[in-house]
VEXSE-223391 format. One line per 10 residues: number of its first residue (from 1); their letters; for each residue x, y, z of N, C-alpha, C. Coordinates in steps of 0.001 Angstrom, whole numbers. Example, Ala and Ser with C-alpha at 12.3 -4.5 7.8 and 13.67 -1.06 7.14 Angstrom:
1) AS) 13190/-5690/7800/12300/-4500/7800/13200/-3300/7800  12850/-2250/7080/13670/-1060/7140/12900/30/7870
% end
This chain:
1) XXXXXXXXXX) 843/-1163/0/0/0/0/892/1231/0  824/2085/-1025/1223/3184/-921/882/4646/-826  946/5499/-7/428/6487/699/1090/7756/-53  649/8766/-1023/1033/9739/-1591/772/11022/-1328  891/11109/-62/161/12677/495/666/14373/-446  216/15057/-772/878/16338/-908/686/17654/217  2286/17706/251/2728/18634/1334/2619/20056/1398  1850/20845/2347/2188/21968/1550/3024/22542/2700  3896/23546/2257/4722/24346/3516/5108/25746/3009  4879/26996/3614/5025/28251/2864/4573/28474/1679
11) XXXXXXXXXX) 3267/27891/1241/2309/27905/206/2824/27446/-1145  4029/26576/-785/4597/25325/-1597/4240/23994/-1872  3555/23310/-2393/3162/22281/-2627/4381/21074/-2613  4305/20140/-2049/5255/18803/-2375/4532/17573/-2434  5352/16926/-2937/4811/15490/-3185/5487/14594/-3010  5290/13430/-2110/5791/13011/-1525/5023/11310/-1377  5747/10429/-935/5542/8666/-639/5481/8723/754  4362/8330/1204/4661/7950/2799/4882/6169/2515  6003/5729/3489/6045/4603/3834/5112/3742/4443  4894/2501/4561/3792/2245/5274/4127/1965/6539
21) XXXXXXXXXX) 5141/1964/6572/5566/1488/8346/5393/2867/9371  5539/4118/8506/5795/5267/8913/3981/5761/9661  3371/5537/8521/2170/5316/8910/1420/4813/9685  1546/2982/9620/934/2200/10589/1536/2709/11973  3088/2803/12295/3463/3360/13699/2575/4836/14131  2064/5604/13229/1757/6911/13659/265/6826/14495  -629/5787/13434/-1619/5852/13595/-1708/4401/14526  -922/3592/14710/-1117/2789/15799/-2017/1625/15331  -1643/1812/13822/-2419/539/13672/-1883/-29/11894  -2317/-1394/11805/-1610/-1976/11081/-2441/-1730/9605
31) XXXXXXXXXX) -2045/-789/8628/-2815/-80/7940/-3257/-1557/6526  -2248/-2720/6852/-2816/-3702/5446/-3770/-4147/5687  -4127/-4547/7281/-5619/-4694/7394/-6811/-4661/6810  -6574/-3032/6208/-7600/-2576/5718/-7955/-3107/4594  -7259/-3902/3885/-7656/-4143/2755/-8154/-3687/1482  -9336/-3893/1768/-10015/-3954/377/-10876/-2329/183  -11176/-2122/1941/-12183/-967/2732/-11540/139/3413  -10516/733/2106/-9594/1952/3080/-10138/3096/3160  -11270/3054/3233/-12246/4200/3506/-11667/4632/4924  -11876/3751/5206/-11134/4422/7012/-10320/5019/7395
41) XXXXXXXXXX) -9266/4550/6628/-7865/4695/6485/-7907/6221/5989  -7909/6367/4495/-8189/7612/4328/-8606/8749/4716  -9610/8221/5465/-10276/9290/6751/-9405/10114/7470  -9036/8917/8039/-8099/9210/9213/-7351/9632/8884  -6506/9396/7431/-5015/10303/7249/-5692/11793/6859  -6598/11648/5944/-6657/13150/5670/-7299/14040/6784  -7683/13840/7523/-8103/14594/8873/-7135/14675/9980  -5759/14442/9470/-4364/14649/10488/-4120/16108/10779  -3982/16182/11671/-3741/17983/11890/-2637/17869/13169  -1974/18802/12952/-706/19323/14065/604/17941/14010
51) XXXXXXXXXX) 610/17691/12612/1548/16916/12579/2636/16918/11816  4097/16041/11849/5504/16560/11353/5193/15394/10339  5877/15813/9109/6316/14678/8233/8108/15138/8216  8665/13500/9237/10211/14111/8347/10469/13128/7214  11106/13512/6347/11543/13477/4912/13022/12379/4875  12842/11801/4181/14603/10912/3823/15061/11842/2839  16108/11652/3131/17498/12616/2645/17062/13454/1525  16560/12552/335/16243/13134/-1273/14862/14020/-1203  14172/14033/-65/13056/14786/-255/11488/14388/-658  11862/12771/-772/10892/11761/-1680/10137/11303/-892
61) XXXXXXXXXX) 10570/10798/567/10046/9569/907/9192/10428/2489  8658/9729/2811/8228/10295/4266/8571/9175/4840  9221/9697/6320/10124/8120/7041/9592/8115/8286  8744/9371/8770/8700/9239/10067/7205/10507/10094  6395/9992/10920/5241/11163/11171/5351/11403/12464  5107/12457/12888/5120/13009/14874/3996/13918/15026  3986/14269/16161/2898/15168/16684/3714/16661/16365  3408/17563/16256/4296/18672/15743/4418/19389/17043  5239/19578/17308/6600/20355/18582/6692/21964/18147  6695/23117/19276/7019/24255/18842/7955/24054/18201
71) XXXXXXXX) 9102/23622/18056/10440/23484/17213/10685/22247/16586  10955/22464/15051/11202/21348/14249/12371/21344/14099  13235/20380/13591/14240/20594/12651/13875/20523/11158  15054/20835/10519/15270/21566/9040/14060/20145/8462  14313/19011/8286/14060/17765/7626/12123/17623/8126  11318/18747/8405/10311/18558/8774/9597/19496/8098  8567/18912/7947/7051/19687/6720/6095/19798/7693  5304/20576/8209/4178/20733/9232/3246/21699/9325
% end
């Protein structure tokens, strides 16, 4: 399953792969489950609010999601 969110940050658009591991850890749950019925799934990601995506090196991948912190580092979209 692959997760293609677009990022926006300073009214920049990105595009980006979320991993699925990155995912299932965020949301606490094991997202292949879903199968066939990712209605849920979808839900739930697109109704994420106050959260970090950090980025692997090239800018491509999303490796890690967090709750968003007054202070990020550089490698974070939020």
């Amino acid at each position: 399953m692959t997760v293609s969110p677009s990022l926006e940050k300073d009214g920049k658009q990105y595009s980006v792969t979320a991993i699925s591991e990155a995912i299932s850890t965020f949301l606490n749950e094991d997202i292949f489950s879903f199968k066939d019925n990712t209605d849920p799934l979808e839900t739930k990601y697109l109704l994420l609010e106050g959260v970090d995506f950090q980025l692997s090196h090239n800018g491509k991948l999303v490796v890690k999601v967090k709750q968003h912190q007054s202070e990020t580092d550089e490698n974070f979209i939020g």
